[in-house]
C-alpha positions in Angstrom: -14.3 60.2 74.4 -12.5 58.2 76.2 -12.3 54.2 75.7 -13.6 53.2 78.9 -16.9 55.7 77.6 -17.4 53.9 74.4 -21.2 54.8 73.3 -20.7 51.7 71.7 -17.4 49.5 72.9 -18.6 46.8 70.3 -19.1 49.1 67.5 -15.3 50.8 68.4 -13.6 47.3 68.8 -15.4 46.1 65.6 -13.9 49.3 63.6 -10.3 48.7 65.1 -10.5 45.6 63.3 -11.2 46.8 59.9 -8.9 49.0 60.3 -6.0 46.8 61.1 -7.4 44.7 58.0 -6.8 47.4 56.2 -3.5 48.2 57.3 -2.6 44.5 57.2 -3.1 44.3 53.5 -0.7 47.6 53.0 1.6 45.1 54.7 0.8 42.4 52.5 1.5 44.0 49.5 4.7 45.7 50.8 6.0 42.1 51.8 5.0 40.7 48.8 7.0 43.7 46.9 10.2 43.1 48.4 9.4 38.9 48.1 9.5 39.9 44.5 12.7 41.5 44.3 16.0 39.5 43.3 17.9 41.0 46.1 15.4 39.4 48.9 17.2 36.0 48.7 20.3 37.6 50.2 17.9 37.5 53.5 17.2 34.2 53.3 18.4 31.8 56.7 21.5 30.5 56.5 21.8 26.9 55.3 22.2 24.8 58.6 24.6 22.1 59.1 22.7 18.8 57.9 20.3 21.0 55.6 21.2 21.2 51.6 19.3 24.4 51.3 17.6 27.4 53.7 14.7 26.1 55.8 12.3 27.7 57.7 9.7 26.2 60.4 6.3 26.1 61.0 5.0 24.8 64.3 3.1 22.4 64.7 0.8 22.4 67.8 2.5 18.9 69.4 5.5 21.5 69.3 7.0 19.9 66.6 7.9 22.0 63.4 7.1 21.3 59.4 10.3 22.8 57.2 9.9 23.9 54.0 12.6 25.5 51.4 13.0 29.4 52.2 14.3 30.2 48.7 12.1 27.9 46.1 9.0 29.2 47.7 10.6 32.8 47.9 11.1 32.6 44.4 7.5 31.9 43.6 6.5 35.8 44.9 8.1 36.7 41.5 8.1 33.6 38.8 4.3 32.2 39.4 1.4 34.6 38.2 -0.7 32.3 39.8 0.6 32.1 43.5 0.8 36.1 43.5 -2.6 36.6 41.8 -3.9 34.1 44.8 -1.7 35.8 47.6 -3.5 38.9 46.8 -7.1 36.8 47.5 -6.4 34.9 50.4 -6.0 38.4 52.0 -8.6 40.0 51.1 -10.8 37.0 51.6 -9.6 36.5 54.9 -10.0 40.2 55.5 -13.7 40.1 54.4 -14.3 36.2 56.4 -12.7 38.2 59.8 -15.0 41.5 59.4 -18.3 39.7 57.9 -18.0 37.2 60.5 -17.1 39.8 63.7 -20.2 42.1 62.3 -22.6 39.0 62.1 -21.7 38.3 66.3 -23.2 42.0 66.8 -26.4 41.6 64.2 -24.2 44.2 61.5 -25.1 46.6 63.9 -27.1 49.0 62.4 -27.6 47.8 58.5 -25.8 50.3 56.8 -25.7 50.1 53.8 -21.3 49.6 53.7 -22.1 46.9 56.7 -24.8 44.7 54.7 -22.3 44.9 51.6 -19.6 43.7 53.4 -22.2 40.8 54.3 -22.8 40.2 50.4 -19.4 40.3 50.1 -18.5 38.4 52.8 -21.4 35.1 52.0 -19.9 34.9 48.4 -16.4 34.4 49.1 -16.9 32.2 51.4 -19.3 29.8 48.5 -17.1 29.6 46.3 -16.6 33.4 45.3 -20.1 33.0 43.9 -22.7 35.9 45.0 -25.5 33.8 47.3 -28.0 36.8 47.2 -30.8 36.4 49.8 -33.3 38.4 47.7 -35.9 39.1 50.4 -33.4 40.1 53.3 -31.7 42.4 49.7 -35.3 44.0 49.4 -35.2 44.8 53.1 -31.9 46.0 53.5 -29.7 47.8 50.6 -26.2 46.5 50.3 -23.9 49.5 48.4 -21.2 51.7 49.0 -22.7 55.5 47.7 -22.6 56.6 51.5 -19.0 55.4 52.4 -16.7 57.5 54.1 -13.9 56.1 51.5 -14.3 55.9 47.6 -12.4 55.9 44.7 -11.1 59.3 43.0 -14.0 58.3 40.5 -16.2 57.8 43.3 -16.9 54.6 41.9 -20.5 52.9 43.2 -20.7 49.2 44.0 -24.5 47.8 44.5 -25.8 44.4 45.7 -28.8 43.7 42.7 -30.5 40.7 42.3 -28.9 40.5 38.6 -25.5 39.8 40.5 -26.6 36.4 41.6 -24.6 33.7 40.7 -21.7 35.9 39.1 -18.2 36.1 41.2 -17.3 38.3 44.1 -13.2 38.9 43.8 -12.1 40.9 41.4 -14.7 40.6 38.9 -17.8 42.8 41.3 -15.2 45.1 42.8 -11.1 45.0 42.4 -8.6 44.8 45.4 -8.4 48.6 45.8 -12.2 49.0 46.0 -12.6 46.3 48.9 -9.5 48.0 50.6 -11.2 51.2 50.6 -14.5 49.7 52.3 -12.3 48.3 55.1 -11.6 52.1 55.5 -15.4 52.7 55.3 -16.2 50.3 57.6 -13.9 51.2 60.0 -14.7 54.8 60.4 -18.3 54.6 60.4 -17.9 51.9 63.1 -15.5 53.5 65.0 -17.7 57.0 64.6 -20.7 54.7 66.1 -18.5 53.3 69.4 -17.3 57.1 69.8 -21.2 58.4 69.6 -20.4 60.8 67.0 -22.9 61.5 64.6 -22.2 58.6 61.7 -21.9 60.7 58.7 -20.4 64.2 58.0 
């Protein structure tokens, strides 16, 4: 089908999206991989003539620019745990804020089951990584994964359950591969809704 014949344009748009989310954290991690790697500094900027060490720039929006030292905050890609532990979150956080928030403009669609756990997933990280469970709209609408397009190799099941309230989202509920394969999930099953086809093999 063609896009101009979307049975759903919002639905296809919606699953692009997750998709490049998904793709975008392949990039992540393949950045972050060569980041880690002694050999990187070599492709650091030159240092400029009144600089002592490599800058880069960030714009500002008055079109002025913040520096910061290329290499020392190269280096922390391999020497701080903690910076490369939250690299890894702010992605997939973002990733799940971007989707949860792009589904919610559009009523997540049709309350599958992979939509409305991106929506649990979604509330907690942005409170604090703290599950927020609305029990009665849980009751009314199930929140898991069993039907996804895209599971582990253990077919591993993630549930939304009241007993989950309170407890943290990332990577204690589900780890960085599992959220990465319901990007995939969503993506498909959106992007098999905008194209009319029927929405599960």
């Amino acid at each position: 089908m063609s896009q101009t014949a979307k049975a759903s344009q919002a639905a296809w748009d919606v699953g692009q999206m997750a998709h490049r989310l998904a793709e975008g954290y392949y990039t992540h991690l393949a950045v972050i991989q060569v980041a880690k790697d002694p050999r990187a500094v070599a492709l650091s900027p030159a240092v400029e003539s009144g600089q002592l060490v490599p800058v880069f720039r960030i714009p500002h929006k008055d079109g002025t620019r913040h520096e910061f030292h290329f290499t020392r905050h190269l280096d922390q890609a391999r020497s701080n745990p903690e910076m490369i532990a939250d690299l890894d979150r702010v992605w997939l956080v973002g990733a799940l804020l971007t989707l949860g928030d792009a589904l919610g403009k559009h009523k997540y669609f049709d309350h599958a089951p992979e939509l409305e756990l991106v929506r649990h997933l979604r509330n907690g990280v942005a409170h604090g990584n703290i599950f927020r469970i609305k029990l009665e709209h849980l009751a009314k609408r199930p929140a898991h994964n069993r039907l996804a397009l895209v599971r582990s190799d253990s077919k591993a099941e993630f549930e939304i359950s009241p007993a989950l309230q309170n407890r943290p989202v990332l990577f204690d509920f589900m780890g960085p591969g599992d959220i990465l394969h319901l990007l995939m999930s969503v993506s498909l099953y959106l992007i098999r809704m905008g194209n009319g086809d029927p929405l599960r093999p």
